[in-house]
C-alpha positions as CSV (number, residue, x, y, z in Angstrom):
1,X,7.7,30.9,6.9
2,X,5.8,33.5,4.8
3,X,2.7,33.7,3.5
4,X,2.3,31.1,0.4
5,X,2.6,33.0,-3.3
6,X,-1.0,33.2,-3.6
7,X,-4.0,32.8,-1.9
8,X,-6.6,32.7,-4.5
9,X,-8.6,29.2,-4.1
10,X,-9.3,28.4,-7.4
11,X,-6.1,28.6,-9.1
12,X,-4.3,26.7,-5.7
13,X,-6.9,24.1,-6.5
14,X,-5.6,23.6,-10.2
15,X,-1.5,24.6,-9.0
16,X,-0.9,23.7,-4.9
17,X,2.4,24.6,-5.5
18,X,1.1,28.1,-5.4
19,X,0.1,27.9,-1.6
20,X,4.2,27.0,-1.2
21,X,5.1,29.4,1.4
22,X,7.8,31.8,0.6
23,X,11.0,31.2,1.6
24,X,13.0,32.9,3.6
25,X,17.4,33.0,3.5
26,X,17.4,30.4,6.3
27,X,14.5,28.0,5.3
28,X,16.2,28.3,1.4
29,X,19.5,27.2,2.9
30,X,18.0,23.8,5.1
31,X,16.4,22.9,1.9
32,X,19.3,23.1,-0.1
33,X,21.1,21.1,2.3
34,X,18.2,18.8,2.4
35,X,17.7,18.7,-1.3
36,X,21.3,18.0,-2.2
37,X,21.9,15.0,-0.1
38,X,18.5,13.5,-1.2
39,X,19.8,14.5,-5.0
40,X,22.7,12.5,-4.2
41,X,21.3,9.4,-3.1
42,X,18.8,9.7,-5.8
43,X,21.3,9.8,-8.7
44,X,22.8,6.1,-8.2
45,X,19.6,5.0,-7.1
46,X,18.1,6.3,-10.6
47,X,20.5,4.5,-12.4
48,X,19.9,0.8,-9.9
49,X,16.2,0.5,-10.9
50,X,16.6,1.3,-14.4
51,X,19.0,-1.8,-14.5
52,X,16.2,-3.3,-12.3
53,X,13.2,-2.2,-14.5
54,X,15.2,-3.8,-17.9
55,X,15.4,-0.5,-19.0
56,X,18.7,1.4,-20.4
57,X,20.5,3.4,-17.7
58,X,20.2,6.8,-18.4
59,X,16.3,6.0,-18.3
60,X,16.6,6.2,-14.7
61,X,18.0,9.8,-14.6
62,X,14.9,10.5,-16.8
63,X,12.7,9.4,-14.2
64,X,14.1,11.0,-11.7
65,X,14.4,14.5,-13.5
66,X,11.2,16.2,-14.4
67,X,8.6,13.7,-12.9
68,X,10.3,14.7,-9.3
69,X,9.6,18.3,-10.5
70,X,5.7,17.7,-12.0
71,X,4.8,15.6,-8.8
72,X,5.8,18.1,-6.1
73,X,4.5,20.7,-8.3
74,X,0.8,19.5,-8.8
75,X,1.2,16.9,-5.2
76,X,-0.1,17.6,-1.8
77,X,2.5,17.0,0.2
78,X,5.6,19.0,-0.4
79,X,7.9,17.0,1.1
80,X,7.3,13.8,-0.3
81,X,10.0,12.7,-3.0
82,X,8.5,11.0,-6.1
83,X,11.0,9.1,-8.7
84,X,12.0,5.6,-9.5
85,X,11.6,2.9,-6.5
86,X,12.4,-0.5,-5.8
87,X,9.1,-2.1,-6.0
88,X,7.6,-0.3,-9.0
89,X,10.7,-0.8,-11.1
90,X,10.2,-4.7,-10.4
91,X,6.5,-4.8,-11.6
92,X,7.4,-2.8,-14.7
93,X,9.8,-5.9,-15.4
94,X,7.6,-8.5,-14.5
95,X,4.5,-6.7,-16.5
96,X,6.8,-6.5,-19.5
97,X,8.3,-10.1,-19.5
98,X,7.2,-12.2,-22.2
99,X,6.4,-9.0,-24.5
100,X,9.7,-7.9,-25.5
101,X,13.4,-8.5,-24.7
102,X,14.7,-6.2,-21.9
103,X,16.6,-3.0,-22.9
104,X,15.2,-3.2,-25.9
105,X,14.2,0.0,-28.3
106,X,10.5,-2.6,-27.8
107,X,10.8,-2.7,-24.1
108,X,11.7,0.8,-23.3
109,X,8.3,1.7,-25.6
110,X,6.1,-1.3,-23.2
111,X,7.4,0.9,-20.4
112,X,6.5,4.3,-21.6
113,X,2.8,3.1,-22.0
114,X,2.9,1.4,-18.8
115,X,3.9,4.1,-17.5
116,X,1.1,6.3,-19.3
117,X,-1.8,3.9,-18.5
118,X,-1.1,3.9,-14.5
119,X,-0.4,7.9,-14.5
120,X,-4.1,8.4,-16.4
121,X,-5.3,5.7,-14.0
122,X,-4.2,7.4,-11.1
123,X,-5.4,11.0,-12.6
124,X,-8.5,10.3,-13.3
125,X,-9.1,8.5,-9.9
126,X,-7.7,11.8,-8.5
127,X,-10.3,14.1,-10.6
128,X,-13.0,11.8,-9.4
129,X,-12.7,12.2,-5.5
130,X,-12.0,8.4,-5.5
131,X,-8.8,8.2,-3.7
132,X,-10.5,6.1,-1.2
133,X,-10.2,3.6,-3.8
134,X,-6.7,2.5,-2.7
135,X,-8.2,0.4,0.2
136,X,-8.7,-2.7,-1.6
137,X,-5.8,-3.4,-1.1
138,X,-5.7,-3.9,2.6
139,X,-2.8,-4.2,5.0
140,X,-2.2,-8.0,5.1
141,X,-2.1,-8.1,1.4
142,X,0.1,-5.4,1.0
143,X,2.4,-6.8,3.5
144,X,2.1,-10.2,1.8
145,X,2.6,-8.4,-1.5
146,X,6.0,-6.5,-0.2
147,X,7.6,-9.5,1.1
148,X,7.1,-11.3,-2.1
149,X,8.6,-8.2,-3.6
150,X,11.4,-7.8,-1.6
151,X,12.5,-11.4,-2.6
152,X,12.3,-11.7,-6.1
153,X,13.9,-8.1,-6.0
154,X,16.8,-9.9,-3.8
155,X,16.8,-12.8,-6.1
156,X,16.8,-10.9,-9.2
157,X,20.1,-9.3,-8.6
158,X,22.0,-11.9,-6.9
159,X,23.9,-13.2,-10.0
160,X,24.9,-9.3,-10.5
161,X,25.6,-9.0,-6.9
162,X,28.0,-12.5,-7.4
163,X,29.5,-11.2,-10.7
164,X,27.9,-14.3,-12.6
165,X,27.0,-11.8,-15.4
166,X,26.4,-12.6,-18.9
167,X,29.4,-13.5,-21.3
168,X,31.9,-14.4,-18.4
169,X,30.9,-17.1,-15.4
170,X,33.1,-17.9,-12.1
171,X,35.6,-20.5,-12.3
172,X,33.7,-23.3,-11.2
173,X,31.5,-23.4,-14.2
174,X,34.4,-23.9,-16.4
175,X,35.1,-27.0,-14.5
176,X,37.9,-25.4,-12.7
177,X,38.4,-25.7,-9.0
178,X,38.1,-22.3,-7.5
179,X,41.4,-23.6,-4.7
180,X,43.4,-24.6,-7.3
181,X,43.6,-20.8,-8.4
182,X,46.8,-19.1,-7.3
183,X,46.5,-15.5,-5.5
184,X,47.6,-13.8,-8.4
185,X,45.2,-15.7,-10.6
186,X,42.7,-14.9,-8.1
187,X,42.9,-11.6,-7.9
188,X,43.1,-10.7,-11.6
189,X,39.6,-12.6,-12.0
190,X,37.0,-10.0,-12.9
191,X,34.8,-12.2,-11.4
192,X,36.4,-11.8,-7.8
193,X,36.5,-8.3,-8.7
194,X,33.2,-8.2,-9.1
195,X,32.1,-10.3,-6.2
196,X,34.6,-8.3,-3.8
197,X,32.9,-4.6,-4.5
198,X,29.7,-6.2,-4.6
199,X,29.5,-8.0,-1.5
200,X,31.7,-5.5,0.0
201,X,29.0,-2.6,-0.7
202,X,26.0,-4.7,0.6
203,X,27.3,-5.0,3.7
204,X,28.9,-1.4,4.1
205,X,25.0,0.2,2.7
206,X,23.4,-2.1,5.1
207,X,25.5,-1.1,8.4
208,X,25.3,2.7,7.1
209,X,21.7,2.3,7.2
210,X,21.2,1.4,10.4
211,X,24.3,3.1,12.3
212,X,24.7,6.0,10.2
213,X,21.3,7.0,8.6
214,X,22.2,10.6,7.4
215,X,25.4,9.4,5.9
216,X,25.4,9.3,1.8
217,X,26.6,5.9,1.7
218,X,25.6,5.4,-1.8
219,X,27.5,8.2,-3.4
220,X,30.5,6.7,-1.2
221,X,30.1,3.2,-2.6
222,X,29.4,4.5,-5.8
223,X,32.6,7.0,-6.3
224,X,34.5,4.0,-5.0
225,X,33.3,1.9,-7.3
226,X,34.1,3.7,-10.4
227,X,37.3,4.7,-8.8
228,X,38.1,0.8,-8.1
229,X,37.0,0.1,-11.5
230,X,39.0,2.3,-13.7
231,X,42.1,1.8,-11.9
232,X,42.2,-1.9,-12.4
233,X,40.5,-1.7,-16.0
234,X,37.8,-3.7,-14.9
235,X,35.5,-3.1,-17.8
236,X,38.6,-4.1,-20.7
237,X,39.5,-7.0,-18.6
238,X,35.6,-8.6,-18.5
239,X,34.1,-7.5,-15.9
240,X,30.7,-5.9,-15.9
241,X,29.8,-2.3,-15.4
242,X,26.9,0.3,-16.5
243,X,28.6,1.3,-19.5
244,X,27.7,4.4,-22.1
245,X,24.9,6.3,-20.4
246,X,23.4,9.2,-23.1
247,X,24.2,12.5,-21.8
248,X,21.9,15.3,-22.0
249,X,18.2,16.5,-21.1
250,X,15.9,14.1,-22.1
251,X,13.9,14.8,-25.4
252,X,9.9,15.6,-24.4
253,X,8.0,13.4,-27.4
254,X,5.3,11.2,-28.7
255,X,4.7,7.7,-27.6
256,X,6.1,5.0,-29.8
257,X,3.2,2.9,-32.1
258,X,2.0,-0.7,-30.7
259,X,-0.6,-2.9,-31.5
260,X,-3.9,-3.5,-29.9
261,X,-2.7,-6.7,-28.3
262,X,0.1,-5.5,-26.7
263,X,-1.9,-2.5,-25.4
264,X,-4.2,-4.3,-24.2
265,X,-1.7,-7.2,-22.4
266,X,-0.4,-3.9,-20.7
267,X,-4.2,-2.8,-18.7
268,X,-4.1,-5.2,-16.1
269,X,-0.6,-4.6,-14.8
270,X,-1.3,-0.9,-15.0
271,X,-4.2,-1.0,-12.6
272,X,-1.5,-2.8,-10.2
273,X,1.4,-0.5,-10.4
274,X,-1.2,2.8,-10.1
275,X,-3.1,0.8,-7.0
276,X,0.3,-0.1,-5.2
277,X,2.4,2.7,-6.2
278,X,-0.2,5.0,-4.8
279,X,-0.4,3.0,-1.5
280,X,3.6,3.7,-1.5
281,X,2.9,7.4,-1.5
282,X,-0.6,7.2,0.8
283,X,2.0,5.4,3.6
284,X,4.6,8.3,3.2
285,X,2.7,10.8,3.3
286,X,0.6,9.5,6.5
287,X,4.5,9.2,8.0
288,X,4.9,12.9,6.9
289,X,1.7,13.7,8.8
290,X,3.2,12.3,12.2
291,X,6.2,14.4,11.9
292,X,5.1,17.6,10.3
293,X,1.4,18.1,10.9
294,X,1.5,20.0,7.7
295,X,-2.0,19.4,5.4
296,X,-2.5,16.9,2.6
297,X,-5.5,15.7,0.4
298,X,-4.9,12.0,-0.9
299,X,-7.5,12.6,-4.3
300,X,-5.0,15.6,-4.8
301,X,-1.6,13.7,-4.2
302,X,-3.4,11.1,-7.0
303,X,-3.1,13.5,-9.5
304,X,0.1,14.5,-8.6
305,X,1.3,10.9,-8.7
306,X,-0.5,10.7,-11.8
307,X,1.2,13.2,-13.6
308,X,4.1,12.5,-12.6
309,X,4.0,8.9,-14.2
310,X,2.7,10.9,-17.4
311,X,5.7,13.1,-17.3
312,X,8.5,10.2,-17.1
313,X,5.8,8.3,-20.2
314,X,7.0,11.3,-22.1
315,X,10.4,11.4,-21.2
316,X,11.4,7.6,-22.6
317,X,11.4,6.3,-19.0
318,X,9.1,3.8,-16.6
319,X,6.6,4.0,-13.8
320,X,7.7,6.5,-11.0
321,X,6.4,6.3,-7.4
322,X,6.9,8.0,-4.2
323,X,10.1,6.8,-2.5
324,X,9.6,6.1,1.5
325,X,13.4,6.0,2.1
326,X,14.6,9.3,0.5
327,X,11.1,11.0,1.9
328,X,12.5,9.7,5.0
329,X,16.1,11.3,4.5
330,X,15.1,14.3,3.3
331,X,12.8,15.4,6.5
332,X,15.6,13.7,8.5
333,X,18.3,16.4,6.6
334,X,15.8,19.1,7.8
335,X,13.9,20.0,4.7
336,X,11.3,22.7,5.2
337,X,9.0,22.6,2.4
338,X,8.9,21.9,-1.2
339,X,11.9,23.7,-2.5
340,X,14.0,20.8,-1.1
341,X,12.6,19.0,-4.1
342,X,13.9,21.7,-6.8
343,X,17.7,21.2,-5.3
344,X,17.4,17.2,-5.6
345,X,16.2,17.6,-9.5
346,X,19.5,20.2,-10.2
347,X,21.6,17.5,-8.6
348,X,19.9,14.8,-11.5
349,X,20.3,17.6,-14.3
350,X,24.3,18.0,-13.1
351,X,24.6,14.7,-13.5
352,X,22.8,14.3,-16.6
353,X,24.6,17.1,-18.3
354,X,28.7,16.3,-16.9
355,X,28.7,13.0,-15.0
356,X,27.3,10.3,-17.3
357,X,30.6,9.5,-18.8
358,X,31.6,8.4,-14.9
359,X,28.8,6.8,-13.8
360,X,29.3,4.5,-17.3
361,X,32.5,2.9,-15.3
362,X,30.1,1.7,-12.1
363,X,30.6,-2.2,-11.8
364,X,26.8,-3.7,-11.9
365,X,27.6,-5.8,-9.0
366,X,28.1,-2.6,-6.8
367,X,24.4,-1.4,-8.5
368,X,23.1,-4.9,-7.1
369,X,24.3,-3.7,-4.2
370,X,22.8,-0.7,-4.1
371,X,19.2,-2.2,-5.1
372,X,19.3,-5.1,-2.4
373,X,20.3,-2.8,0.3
374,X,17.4,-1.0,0.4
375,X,15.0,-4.4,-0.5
376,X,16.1,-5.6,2.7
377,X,14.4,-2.6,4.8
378,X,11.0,-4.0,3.7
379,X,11.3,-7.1,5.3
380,X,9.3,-6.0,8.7
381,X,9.7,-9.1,11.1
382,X,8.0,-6.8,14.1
383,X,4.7,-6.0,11.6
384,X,4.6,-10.0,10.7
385,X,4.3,-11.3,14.5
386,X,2.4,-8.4,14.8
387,X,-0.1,-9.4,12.2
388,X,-0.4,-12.9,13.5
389,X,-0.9,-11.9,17.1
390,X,-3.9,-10.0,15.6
391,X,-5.9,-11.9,13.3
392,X,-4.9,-15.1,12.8
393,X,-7.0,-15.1,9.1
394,X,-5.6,-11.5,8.0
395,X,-1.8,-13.3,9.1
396,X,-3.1,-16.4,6.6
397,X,-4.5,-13.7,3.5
398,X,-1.0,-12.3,3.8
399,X,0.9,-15.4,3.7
400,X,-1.9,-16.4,0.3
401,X,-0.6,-13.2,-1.5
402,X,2.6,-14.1,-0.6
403,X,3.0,-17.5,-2.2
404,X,0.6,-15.9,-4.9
405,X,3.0,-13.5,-6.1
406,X,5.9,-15.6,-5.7
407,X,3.8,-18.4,-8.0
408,X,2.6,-16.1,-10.5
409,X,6.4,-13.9,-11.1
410,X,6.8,-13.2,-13.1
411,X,3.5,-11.6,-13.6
412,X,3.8,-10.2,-10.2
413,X,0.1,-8.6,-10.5
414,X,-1.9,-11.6,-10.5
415,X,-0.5,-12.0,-7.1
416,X,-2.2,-8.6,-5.7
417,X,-5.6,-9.5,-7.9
418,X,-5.5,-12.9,-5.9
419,X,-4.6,-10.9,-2.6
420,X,-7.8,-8.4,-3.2
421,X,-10.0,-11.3,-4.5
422,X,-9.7,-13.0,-1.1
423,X,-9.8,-10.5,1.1
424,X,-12.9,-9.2,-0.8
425,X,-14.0,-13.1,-0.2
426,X,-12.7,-12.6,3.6
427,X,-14.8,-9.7,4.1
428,X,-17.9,-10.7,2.9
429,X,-17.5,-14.2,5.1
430,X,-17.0,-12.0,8.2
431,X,-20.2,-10.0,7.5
432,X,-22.4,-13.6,6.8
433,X,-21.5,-14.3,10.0
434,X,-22.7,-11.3,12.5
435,X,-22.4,-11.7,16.7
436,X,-26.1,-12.6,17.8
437,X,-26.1,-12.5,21.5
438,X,-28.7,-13.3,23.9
439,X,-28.3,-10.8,26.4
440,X,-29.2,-10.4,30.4
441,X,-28.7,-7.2,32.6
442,X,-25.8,-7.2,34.1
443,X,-24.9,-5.8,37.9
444,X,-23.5,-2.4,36.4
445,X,-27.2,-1.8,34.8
446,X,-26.0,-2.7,30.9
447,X,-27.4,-5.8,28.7
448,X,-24.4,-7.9,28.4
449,X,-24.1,-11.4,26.4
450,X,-26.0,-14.0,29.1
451,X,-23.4,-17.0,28.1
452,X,-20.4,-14.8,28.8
453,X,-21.1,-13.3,32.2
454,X,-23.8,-15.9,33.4
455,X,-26.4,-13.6,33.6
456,X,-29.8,-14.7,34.1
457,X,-32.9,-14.1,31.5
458,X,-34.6,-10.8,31.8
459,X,-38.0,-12.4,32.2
460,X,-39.4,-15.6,32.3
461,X,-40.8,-16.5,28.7
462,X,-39.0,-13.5,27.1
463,X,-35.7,-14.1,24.9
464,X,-33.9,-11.2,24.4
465,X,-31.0,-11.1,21.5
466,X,-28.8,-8.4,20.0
467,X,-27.3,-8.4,17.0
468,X,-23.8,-6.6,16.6
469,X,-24.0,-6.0,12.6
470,X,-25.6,-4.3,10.2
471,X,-28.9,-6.0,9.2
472,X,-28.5,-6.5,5.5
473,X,-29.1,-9.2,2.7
474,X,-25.5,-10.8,4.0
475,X,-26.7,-11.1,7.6
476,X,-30.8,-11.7,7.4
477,X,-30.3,-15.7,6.9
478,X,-27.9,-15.7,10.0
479,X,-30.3,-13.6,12.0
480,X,-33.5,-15.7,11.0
481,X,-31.7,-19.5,12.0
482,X,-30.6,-18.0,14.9
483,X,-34.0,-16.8,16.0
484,X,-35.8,-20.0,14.7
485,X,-32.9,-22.4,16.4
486,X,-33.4,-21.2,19.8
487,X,-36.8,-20.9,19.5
488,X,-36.8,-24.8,18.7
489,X,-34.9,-25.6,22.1
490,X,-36.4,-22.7,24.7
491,X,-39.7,-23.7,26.3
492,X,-42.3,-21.4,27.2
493,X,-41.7,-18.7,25.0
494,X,-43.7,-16.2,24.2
495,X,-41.5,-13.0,23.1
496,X,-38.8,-12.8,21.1
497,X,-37.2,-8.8,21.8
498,X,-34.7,-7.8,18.9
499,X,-32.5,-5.1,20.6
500,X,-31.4,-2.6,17.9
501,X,-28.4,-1.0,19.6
502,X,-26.0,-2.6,17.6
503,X,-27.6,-2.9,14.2
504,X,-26.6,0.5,12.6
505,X,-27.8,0.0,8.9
506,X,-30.4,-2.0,7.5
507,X,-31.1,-2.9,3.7
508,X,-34.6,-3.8,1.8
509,X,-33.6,-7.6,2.7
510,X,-33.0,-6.9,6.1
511,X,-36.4,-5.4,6.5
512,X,-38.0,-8.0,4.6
513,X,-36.2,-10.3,6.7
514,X,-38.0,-9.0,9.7
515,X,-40.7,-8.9,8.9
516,X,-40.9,-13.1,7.7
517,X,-39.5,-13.8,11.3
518,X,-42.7,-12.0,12.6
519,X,-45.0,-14.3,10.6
520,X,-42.9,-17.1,11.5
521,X,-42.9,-16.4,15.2
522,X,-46.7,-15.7,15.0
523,X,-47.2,-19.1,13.0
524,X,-45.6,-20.8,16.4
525,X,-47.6,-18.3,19.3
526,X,-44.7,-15.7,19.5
527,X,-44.8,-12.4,19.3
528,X,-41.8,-9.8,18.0
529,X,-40.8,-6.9,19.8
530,X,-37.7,-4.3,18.9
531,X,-36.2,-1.3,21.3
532,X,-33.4,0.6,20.8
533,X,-33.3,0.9,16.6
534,X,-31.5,3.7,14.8
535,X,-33.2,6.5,13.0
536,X,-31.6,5.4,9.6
537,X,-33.5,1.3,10.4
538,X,-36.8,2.8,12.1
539,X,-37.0,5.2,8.6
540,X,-36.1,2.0,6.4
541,X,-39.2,-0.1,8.7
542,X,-41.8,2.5,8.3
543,X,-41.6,2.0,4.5
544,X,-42.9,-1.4,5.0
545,X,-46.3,-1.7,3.6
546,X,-46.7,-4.1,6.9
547,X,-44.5,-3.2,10.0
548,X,-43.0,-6.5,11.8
549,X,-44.1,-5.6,15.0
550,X,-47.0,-3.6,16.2
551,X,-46.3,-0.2,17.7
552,X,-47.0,-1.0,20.8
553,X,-44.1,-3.9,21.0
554,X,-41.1,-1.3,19.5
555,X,-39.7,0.9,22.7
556,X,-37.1,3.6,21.9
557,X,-34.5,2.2,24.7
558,X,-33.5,-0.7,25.8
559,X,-34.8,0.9,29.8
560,X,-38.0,0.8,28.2
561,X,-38.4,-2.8,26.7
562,X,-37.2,-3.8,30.2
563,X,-39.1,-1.6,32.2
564,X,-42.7,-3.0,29.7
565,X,-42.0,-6.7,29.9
566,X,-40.7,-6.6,33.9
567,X,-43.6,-5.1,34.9
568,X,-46.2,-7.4,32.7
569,X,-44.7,-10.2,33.6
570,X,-43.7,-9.5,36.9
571,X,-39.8,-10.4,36.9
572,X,-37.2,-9.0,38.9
573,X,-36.4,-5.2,39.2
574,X,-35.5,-3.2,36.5
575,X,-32.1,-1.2,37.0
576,X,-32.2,2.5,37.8
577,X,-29.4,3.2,34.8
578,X,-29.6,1.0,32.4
579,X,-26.6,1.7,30.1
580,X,-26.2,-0.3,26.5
581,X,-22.9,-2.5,26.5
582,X,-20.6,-3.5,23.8
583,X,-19.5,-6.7,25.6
């Protein structure tokens, strides 16, 4: 590669796609390679989750025109291919449900604010330094979250997949026995037309996808299909397909009036598609870092993101997102940088400009087809056991937003706002309850837990517990009952030493905390002592007007606690290397 375009840090911080490197003849000719086979997959696909999304089909094209372009031009990573996708074209339908009927001149003007809310979302997340912000929604609830997904997307299209599209149904519903039709009558059914192609394609896109990854197989079922479906006149004779798709460049303009309500119904599901559609592009990019270890800033990929739904707002068309599977095909293709991404977008403008008059004759059962195919890739049985083997509780939050979703569909986001409501709840139970272990030495020369190895005490009188947490207003109660509880039961206590190795942060109620323990413990003839505390929790102490423990009873290491209260009271000896343990 050559050097990148230019170098100057300011204006690469506004426009990265100035540090592109230049290409040379060979790198231009991988990319187009690259960028035309992603292009091709991307043009049927456009058209799928527009169907998927409610919205008219051409929309689709429109999202996958110059938002492709703005988000590799203002991303961070250049490979990553940014358009319409599965699961953001599903919450776009579910968030609109209810508001307007889909297809609509109504519905395609929800969208285009939808899509505008999550891109400013997302941008000014990005501008703020606070892509971080993404992990709240953690790994079990995204997983339980996809799942859900992936089966309301599956269910969704089934009665296109089936043929049991509007105006016509199957025999059977006419009270007709399906095996009293002859084999003529049979096969001049649009209906088992319909069903043929569409079944016929799931099954050939799902073998292609895991025997033949590189091969196009959705422009093959998809020239097929229109090929199948003019020859037979499938669309005069009943049978569903895409129909008129307008042909041209989409028109750049204004956003289409609503009313406060409606804007305001439209918020929520906003803060859902820019939160999940960004943790789409945060996984594909981290997959792009394992193969290429080529840079990438997540708070810059928000804006990118973020503009890029801005751009499709203003092009009549829905949320876009970044796509995992054509990121996927186009490093697999051999795409070397960014330019790959400028070949894909000529392949949509081609299309938009000569081929919308073809892709009008596509039967809709084959685009069901070409929508569940992919669905079916999200359903990861490996992460699920994996997930259970793990955490037991995480496996249980997952399987919560799961039934969540699937509860609250069609208003799919109050499924991820339950997910990140208990796993906020989750979190904060695991921190109330902190590991507070009494602890012995151990025949390697560390403090281990007494119970687990069957250590003995370190001195007679002396009870010596670590706490494994940060000592903070969630954890002071727990630390305080646990002191005062086997206080009640020991006999012939004297000293209570807190070791500090563990305890990494402290808050104002954590100190407090300490220091009510050591008027407690004085109340009953004990005294406190503390070793091994972190700069950050000795700096918070020393702001106590009183300190918890007089200076004399806090030792820097655990060695030295040992070494003190051995030697006073006369216990065993002390080890020569006494190391701190996590165990």
């Amino acid at each position: 590669m050559r050097p990148s375009l230019l170098r100057h840090r300011s204006w690469a911080t506004l426009l990265p796609c100035l540090n592109w490197p230049r290409p040379s003849w060979r790198s231009l000719v991988q990319d187009a390679r690259a960028g035309c086979s992603v292009g091709l997959v991307l043009v049927p696909q456009a058209v799928a989750y527009a169907a998927l999304a409610g919205m008219p089909p051409e929309t689709g094209l429109y999202a996958a025109l110059w938002p492709a372009l703005v988000g590799v031009l203002w991303g961070s990573a250049p490979l990553l291919a940014v358009g319409p996708v599965a699961l953001t074209s599903l919450l776009t339908a579910a968030s609109l449900q209810g508001l307007a009927t889909p297809g609509s001149t109504e519905w395609v003007a929800l969208a285009m604010w939808l899509s505008l809310y999550a891109g400013l979302m997302q941008l000014a997340m990005g501008l703020a330094g606070l892509g971080r912000l993404v992990d709240l929604v953690s790994h079990p609830v995204m997983t339980g979250f996809v799942h859900a997904a992936a089966v309301l997307i599956a269910w969704s299209q089934t009665p296109a997949l089936l043929g049991l599209h509007a105006g016509w149904m199957p025999p059977l519903a006419h009270g007709v026995s399906l095996f009293g039709l002859t084999g003529a009558s049979m096969l001049a059914s649009p209906w088992v037309l319909d069903l043929a192609l569409g079944l016929g394609a799931l099954c050939f896109l799902v073998w292609q996808r895991r025997r033949w990854p590189t091969f196009p197989g959705f422009v093959l079922v998809t020239v097929l299909g229109i090929l199948v479906s003019w020859s037979t006149g499938h669309a005069a004779r009943g049978g569903s397909v895409v129909g008129s798709l307008s042909a041209g460049l989409p028109t750049l303009t204004g956003l289409p009036p609503l009313g406060f309500d409606q804007h305001r119904a439209l918020w929520p599901a906003a803060l859902v598609i820019a939160l999940i559609g960004f943790t789409e592009a945060l996984s594909s990019c981290q997959a792009l870092a394992r193969q290429q270890p080529q840079p990438w800033d997540e708070n810059q990929e928000l804006c990118g993101q973020g503009l890029a739904k801005l751009a499709s707002a203003f092009s009549g068309a829905f949320p876009v997102s970044a796509s995992f599977s054509r990121t996927a095909l186009n490093v697999f293709v051999g795409a070397r940088s960014a330019w790959s991404t400028l070949f894909s977008v000529l392949c949509v403008l081609a299309c938009l400009l000569w081929l919308t008059e073809a892709l009008g004759g596509l039967p809709r059962s084959v685009l069901a087809a070409m929508v569940i195919a992919p669905v079916l890739g999200l359903v990861d049985g490996p992460g699920l056991r994996q997930l259970w083997r793990l955490s037991r509780p995480d496996a249980a939050l997952a399987a919560a937003t799961f039934a969540a979703t699937l509860l609250a569909a069609p208003q799919m986001q109050w499924g991820v706002f339950t997910g990140v409501g208990l796993s906020m709840v989750a979190f904060l139970w695991r921190r109330m309850q902190p590991r507070i272990v009494e602890v012995g030495l151990h025949a390697d020369g560390s403090l281990r837990c007494r119970q687990r190895f069957g250590l003995p005490a370190l001195a007679p009188g002396l009870l010596a517990l670590r706490m494994d947490a940060a000592l903070s207003f969630l954890t002071a109660s727990a630390l305080l009952r646990e002191v005062e509880g086997r206080c009640r039961t020991a006999t012939g206590l004297h000293t209570v030493l807190l070791c500090g190795s563990g305890i990494n942060d402290i808050d104002a109620s954590g100190a407090l905390a300490l220091q009510r323990l050591s008027a407690r413990l004085k109340q009953a003839g004990i005294q406190l002592s503390l070793c091994a505390l972190k700069q950050p929790v000795q700096a918070r102490l020393a702001q106590l007007a009183e300190p918890p423990c007089p200076a004399g009873l806090v030792f820097a290491t655990d060695r030295a606690a040992l070494a003190h209260f051995q030697g006073a009271i006369g216990g065993a000896p002390m080890a020569s290397d006494l190391r701190p343990a996590p165990a």
